[in-house]
C-alpha positions in Angstrom: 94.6 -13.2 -17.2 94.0 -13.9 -20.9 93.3 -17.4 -20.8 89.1 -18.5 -20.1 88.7 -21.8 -18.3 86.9 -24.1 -19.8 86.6 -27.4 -17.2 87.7 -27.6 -14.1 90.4 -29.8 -13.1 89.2 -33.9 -12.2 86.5 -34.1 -13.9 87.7 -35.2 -17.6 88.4 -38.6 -19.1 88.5 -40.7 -21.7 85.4 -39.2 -23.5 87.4 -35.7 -23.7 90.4 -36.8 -25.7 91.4 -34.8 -28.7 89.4 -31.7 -27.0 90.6 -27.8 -26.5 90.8 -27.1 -23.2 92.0 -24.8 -20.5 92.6 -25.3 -17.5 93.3 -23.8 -13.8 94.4 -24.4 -10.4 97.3 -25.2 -7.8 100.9 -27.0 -9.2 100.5 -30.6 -6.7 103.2 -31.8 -7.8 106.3 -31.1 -10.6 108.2 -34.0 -11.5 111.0 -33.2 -14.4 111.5 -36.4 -16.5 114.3 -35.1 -18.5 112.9 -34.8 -21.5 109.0 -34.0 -19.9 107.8 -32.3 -17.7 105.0 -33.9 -15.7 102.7 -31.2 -13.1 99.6 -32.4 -11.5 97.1 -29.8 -11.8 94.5 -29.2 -8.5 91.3 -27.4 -8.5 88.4 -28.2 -5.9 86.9 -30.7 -8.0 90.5 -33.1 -8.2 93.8 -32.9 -9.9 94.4 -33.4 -13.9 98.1 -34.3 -15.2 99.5 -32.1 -17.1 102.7 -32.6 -19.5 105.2 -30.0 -21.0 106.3 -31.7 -23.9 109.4 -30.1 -25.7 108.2 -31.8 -29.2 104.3 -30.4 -28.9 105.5 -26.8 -27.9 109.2 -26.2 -27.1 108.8 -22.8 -25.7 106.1 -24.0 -23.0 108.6 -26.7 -21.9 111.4 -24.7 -21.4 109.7 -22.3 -19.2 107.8 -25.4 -17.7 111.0 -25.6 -15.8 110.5 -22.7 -13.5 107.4 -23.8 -12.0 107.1 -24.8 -8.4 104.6 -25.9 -5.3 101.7 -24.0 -5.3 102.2 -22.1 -8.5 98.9 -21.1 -9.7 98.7 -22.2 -13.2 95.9 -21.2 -16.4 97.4 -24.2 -19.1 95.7 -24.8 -22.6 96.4 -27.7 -24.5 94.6 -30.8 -25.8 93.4 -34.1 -24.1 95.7 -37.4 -24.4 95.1 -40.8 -24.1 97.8 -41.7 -21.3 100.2 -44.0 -23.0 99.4 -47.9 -22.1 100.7 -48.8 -18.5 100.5 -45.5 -17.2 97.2 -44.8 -16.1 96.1 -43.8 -12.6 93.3 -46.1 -11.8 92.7 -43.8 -8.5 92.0 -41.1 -10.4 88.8 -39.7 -12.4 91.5 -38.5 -14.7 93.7 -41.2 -14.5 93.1 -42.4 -17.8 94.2 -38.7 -19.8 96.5 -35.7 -19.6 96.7 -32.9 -20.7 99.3 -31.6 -23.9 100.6 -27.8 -22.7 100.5 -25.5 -26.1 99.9 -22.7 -23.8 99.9 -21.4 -20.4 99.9 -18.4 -18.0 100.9 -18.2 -14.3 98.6 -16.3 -13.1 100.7 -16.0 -9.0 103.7 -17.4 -7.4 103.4 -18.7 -4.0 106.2 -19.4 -1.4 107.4 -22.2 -0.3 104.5 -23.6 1.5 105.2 -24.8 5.0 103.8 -28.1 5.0 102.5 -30.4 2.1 99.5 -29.4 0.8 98.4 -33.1 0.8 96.1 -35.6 2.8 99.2 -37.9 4.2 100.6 -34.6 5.7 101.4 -34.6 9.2 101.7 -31.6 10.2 100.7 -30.3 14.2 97.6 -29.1 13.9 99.2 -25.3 15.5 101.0 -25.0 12.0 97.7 -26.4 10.2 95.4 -23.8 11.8 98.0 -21.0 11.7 98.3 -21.4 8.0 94.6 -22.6 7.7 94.3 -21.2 4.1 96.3 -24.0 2.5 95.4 -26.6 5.2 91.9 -25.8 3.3 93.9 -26.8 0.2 94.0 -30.3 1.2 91.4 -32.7 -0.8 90.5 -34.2 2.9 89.6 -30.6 3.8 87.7 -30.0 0.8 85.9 -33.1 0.7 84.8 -32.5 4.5 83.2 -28.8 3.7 81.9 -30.0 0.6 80.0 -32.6 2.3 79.0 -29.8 4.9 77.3 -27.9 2.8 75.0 -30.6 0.9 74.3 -31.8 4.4 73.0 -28.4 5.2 71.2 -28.2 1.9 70.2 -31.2 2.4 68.4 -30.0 5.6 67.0 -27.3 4.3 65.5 -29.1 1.8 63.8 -32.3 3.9 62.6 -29.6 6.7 60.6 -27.3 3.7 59.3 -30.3 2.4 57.8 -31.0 5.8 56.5 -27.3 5.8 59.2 -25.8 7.7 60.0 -22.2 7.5 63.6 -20.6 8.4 63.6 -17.9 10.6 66.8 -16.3 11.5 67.4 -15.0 15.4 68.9 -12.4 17.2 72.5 -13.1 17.6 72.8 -9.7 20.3 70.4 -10.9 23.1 70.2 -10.6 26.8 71.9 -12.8 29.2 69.9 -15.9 30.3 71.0 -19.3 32.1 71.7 -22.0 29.9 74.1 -24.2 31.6 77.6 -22.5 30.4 78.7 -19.1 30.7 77.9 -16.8 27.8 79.9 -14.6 25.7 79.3 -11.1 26.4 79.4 -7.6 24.3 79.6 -4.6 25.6 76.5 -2.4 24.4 78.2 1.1 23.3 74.9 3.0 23.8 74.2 1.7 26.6 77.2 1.9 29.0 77.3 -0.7 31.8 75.2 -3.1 29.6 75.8 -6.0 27.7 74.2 -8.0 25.4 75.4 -11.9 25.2 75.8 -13.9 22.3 73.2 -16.6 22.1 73.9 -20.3 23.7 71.3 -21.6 21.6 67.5 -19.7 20.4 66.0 -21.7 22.7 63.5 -19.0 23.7 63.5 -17.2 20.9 62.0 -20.4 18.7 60.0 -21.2 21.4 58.3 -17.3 20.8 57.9 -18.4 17.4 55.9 -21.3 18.3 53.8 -18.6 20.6 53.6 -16.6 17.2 51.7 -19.5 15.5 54.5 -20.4 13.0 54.1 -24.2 13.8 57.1 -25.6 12.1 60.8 -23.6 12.9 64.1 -24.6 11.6 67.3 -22.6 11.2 71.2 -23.6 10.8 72.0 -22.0 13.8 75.8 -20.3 15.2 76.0 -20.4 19.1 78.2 -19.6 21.5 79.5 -21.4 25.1 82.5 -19.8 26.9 83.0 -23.4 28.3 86.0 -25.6 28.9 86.6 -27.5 25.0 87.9 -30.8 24.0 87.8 -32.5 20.7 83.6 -32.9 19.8 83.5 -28.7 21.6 84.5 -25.3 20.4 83.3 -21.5 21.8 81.4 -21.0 18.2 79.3 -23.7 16.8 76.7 -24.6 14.4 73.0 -26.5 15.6 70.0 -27.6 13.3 67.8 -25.7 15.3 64.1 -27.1 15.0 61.3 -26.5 16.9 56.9 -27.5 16.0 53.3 -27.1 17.6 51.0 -29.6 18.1 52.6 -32.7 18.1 53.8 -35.0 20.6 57.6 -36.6 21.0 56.0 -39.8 19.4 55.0 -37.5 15.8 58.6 -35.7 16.2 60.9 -38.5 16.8 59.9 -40.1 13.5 60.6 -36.6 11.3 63.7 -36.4 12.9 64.6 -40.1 11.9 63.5 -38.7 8.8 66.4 -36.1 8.0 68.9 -38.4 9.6 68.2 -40.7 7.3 68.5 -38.3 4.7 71.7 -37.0 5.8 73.7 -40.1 6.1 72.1 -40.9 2.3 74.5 -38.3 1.2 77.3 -40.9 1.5 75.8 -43.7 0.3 74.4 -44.7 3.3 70.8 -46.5 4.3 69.9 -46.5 7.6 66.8 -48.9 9.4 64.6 -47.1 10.8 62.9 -46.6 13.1 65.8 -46.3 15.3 65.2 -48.1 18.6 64.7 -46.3 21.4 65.9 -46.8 25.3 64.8 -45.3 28.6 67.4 -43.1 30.7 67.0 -45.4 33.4 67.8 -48.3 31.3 70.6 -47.1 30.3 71.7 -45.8 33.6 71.4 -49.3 34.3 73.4 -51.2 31.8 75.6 -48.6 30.4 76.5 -46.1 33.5 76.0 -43.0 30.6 73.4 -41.5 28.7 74.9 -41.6 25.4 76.1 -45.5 25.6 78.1 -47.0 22.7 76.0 -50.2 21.9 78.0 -51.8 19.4 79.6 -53.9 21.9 78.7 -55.7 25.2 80.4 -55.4 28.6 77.4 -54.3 30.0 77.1 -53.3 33.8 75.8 -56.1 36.1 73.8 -54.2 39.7 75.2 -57.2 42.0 73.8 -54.8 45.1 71.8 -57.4 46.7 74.2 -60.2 46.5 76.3 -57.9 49.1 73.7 -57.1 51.8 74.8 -59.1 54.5 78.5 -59.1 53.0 81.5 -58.8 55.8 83.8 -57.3 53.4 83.7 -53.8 55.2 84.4 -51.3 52.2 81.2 -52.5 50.3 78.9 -52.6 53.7 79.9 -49.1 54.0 79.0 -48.2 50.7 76.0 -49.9 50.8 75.1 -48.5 54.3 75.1 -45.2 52.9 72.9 -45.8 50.1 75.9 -47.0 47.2 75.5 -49.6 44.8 78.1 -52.1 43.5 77.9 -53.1 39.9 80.0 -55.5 38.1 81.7 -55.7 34.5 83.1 -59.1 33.2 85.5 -58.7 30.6 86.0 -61.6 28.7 89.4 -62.2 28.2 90.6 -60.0 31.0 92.6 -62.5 32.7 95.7 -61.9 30.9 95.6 -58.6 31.8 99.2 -57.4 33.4 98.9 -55.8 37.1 100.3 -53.0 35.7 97.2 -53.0 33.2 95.3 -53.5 36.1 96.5 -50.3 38.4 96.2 -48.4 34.8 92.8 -49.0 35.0 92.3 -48.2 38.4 94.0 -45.0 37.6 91.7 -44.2 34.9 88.5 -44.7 37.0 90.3 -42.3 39.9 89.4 -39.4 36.4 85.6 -40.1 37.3 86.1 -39.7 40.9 86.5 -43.6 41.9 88.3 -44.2 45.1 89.7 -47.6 43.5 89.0 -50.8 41.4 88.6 -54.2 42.7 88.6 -56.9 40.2 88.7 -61.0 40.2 90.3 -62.8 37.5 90.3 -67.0 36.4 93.2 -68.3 35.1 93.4 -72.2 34.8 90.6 -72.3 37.0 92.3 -70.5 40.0 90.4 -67.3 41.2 92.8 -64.3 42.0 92.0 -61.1 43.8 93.1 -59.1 46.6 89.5 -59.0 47.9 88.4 -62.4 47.5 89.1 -63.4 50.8 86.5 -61.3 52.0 83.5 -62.7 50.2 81.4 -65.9 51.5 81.3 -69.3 49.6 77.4 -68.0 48.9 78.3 -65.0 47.7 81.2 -65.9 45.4 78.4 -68.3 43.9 76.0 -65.7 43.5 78.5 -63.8 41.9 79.8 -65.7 40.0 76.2 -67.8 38.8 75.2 -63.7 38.2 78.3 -62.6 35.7 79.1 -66.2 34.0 82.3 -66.1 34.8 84.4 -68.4 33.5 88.0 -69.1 32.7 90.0 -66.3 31.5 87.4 -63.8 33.0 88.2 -60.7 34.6 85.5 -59.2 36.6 86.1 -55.4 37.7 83.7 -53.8 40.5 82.5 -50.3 40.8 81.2 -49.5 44.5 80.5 -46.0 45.7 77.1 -43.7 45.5 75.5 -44.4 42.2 76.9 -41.7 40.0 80.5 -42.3 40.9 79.6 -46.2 39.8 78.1 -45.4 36.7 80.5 -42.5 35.7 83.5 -44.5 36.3 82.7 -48.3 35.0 80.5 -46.7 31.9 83.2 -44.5 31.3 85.6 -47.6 31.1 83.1 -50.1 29.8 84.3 -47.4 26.7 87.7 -47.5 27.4 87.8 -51.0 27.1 85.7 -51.7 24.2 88.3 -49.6 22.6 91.7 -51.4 23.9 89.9 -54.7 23.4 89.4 -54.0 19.7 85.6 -55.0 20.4 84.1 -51.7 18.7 83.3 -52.7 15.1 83.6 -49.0 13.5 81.7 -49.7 10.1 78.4 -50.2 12.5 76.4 -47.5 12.9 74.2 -47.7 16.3 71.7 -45.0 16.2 69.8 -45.0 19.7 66.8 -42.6 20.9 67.8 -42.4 25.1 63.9 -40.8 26.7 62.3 -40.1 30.0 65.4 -38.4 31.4 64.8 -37.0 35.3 63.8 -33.4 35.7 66.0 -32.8 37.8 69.4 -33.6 39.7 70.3 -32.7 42.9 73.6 -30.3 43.1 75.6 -30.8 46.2 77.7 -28.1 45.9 74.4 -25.7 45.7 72.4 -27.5 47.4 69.3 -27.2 45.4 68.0 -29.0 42.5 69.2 -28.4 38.9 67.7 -29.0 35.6 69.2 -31.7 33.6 68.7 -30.5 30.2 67.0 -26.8 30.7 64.6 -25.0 32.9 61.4 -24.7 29.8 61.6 -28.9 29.8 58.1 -30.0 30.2 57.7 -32.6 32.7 55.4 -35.9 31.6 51.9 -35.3 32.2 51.9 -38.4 34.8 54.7 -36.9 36.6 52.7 -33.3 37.2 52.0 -33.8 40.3 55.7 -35.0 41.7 56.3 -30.8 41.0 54.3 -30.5 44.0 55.6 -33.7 46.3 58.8 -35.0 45.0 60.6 -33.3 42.2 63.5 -35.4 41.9 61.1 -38.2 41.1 59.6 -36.3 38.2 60.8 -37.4 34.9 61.3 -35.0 31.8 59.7 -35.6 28.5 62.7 -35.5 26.9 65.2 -37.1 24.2 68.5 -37.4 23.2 69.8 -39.1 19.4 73.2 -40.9 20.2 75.2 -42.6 17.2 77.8 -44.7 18.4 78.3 -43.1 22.2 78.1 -39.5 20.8 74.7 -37.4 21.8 74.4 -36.1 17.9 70.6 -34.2 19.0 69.1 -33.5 22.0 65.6 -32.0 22.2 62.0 -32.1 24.6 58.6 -31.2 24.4 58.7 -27.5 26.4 56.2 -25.9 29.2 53.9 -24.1 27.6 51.8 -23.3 30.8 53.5 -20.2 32.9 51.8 -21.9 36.2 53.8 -24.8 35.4 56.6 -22.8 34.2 56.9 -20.8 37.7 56.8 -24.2 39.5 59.7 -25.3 37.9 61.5 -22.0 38.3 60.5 -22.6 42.3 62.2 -25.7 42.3 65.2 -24.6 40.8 65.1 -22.1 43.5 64.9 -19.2 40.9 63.0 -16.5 42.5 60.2 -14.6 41.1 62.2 -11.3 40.7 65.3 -13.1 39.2 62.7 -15.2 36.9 60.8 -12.1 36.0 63.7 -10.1 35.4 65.5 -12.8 33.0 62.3 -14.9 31.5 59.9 -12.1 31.9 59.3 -11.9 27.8 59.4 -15.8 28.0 56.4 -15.7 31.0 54.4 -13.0 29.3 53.9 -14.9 26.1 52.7 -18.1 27.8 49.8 -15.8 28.6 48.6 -15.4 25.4 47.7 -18.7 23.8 51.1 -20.2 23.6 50.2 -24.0 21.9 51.7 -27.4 22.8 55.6 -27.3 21.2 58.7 -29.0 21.5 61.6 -29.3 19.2 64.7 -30.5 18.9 68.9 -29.6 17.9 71.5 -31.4 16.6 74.7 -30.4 16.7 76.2 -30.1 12.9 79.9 -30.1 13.5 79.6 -33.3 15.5 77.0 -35.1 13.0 80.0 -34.1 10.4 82.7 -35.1 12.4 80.9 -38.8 12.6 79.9 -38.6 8.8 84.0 -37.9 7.9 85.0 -40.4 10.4 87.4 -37.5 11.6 89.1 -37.3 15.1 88.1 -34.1 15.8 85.5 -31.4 15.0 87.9 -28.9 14.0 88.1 -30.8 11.0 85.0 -30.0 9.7 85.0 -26.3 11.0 86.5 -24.1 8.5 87.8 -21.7 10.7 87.8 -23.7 14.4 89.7 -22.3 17.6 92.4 -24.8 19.0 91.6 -26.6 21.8 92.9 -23.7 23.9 89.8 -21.2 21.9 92.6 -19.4 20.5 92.9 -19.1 16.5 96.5 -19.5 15.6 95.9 -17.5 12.2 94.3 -14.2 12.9 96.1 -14.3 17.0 92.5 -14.2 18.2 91.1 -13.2 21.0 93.8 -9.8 21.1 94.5 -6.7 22.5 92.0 -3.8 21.7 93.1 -0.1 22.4 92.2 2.0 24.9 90.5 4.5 22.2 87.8 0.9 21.8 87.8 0.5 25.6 87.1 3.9 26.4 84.1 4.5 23.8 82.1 1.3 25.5 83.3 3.0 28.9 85.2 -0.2 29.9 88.5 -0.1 32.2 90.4 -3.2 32.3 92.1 -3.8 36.0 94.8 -5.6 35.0 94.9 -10.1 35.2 92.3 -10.9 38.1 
């Protein structure tokens, strides 16, 4: 290479004409005029037209005409005013280009297999396959750019609050955390495994035991879970975690670096961000992470069926159901083949059916109107407003079923109804989530967010008499019906540590044996702590407006947790297997 850059590409203009310069990066695009030749020139920062001019240097245009896709260029040559008509307002360049006197190609490339462009529409198993020139694309580039002054943008806010980074063990031992972990043979140790981490939970919470007070650190885990688009095996958190202060002092820092965050694209949010209890939500939304940017809310219309003779909701309410009601304004033109599309879509969330009313012209139509009394249509009706051109669709069943199925399309709807508004931003703090939940298939209670949760200091006592009743001092961030952060105040007591372990019907051996470390340091002095971590890709996938979070990943599995490009995970041979005294049985 004998030329020396001297600017990168999409950052001259007007103010460089009549200047030297070199520069390098990928051939865009060639276009041969005849008598030009035009290439658009692509680096990282943008994309700078070129021109091989046979009357500036006729040597440089004639082997101008060899050049291809993907060429990677070194050109010299002087800034030019663009003649009148045929700037690129788009463009930070769009106003110059650049006359060739000199250039090298410095590598050829083959003929790509998609266009290395942001309208191409490639499948995303050719995009990840060949994910060094997907990477190419400006949308790609943009999106980790953004990454990392998000992530510098972190680290600066949380130093500035006083908090130091502390990097954790990636090699650890194998503790419950809700999915199942990733495990590594240990070589030395044959029969033993450590497990890539879930999260650092107890490992930050140490720290807080150590006396650092104020823990952060950009954070890798790992989930061998089922994905979907907002999940992948490897991910990134901002891991946080403090001492001595209370949800109340830790919720407002936290608005505090969200705020910064979304500044890096121009944006201002309010704050503080308004804040809603699980229950409330429960109630109106039927999910924890509710979209609020549009209504549809869930109606409870429980009581107005008490006495009802419609058999199928006395049954449900007999055994302890609830019935809740959604009026979608507008609904009433919906097809019956919209309709039994719906119904099919709450069956996914474990629905046995949908009954619905709809008002056209002021005639009622339902299946199951028949069934209600004159009172209780009133009720109804007095209850949800309806009106003409209504549709009212009923969830009935045991509450979770109800709120899993109607909240789940409540979104659905908001959606197909065009009612979501996506330049809002609705940032929401959901708190006071339960303890516990009870798990029919094990028949015990289960922590809802993680066994170190601290219970509210009212709700102590309900340890002892009725845990279920006991409510977590916890929180969750949602943006727009996506849980970006979720975090609690932890038990910093072992005595209320064990209880908690009792209830989850972890015995003292099992506790011992996977928390002892944990236990042992509540012993000595651990202080008050809690934290909090939000899930980076996701934040990024919201700031980019992308579909996916494999977008903002540079390297992301598909949606299988397979990576196209490197044929991961593979084979190893038996040499590997036999030095970590492994001996693979064949497909279980």
């Amino acid at each position: 290479m004998r030329l020396t850059r001297t600017h990168s590409c999409g950052v001259l203009t007007a103010k460089n004409i009549d200047t030297d310069i070199t520069l390098m990066g990928w051939v865009a695009t060639r276009r041969d005029h005849g008598g030009l030749i035009f290439v658009d020139l692509r680096d990282r920062a943008g994309i700078t037209q070129v021109v091989f001019n046979p009357a500036v240097d006729p040597q440089a245009h004639e082997l101008g005409k060899e050049l291809r896709s993907e060429w990677v260029l070194a050109v010299r040559g002087k800034v030019s005013r663009r003649p009148a008509g045929m700037e690129n307002p788009r463009l930070q360049t769009g106003e110059i280009e650049i006359l060739v006197t000199e250039f090298e190609v410095l590598n050829h490339s083959k003929t790509p297999p998609f266009e290395i462009d942001d309208k191409a529409t490639t499948n995303e198993e050719t995009r990840l396959k060949y994910r060094y020139l997907d990477l190419r694309r400006p949308v790609m580039q943009r999106n980790l750019t953004l990454r990392h002054r998000v992530m510098q943008t972190t680290r600066n806010y949380l130093s500035e609050q006083g908090f130091t980074e502390v990097e954790t063990p990636c090699l650890t031992k194998s503790t419950p955390e809700g999915a199942r972990d990733f495990l590594v043979p240990a070589r030395l140790y044959p029969g033993k495994f450590y497990a890539l981490p879930q999260s650092p939970q107890l490992f930050k919470q140490l720290l807080m035991v150590a006396g650092f007070e104020r823990y952060f650190q950009i954070v890798r885990c790992f989930r061998d879970e089922d994905l979907r688009a907002d999940r992948q095996p490897e991910f990134t958190q901002i891991d946080i975690e403090t001492s001595f202060l209370r949800s109340e002092d830790l919720l407002p820092l936290m608005e505090g670096l969200t705020a910064k965050i979304w500044r890096e694209i121009g944006i201002e949010l309010p704050l503080p961000f308004p804040r809603m209890t699980y229950a409330e939500s429960m109630e109106r939304f039927g999910l924890d992470a509710p979209d609020t940017r549009f209504g549809l809310e869930l109606v409870d219309v429980t009581s107005i069926f008490s006495q009802t003779q419609f058999k199928v909701f006395a049954e449900v309410i007999g055994k302890g159901g609830i019935i809740k009601v959604i009026n979608v304004k507008g609904g009433a033109t919906f097809s019956r083949k919209e309709l039994d599309d719906l119904t099919e879509y709450v069956k996914i969330f474990r629905a046995k059916g949908m009954a619905w009313i709809k008002r056209t012209g002021g005639e009622d139509a339902s299946p199951i109107l028949k069934f209600f009394s004159d009172t209780e249509k009133q009720a109804l009706y007095a209850k949800m407003g309806f009106a003409d051109g209504d549709l009212l669709i009923f969830g009935a069943d045991q509450t979770k079923v109800v709120n899993d199925s109607l909240g789940n399309l409540r979104e659905n709807l908001g959606a197909k109804l065009g009612l979501i508004d996506p330049t809002r931003l609705n940032f929401l703090w959901i708190t006071d989530f339960p303890m516990f939940a009870f798990d029919e298939t094990e028949q015990r209670p289960v922590a809802i967010h993680h066994p170190f949760t601290s219970p509210r200091t009212e709700d102590i006592p309900c340890l002892d008499k009725d845990p279920l009743q006991a409510r977590s001092n916890a929180y969750d961030l949602v943006l727009n019906g996506h849980e970006i952060g979720g975090g609690s105040i932890r038990i910093h007591s072992r005595e209320v540590q064990q209880k908690v372990f009792d209830i989850l019907k972890i015995d003292r051996t099992e506790a011992e044996d996977r928390f002892g470390f944990l236990l042992d340091a509540l012993e000595y002095g651990a202080p008050p702590h809690g934290g909090i971590a939000f899930g980076l890709d996701r934040v990024l996938m919201l700031l980019t407006g992308s579909e996916s979070i494999r977008d903002v990943i540079a390297f992301p599995k598909t949606q299988k947790g397979t990576d196209p490009m490197t044929e991961a995970p593979s084979t190893v041979d038996d040499k590997q297997l036999k030095e970590l005294g492994l001996n693979l049985r064949g497909k279980l």
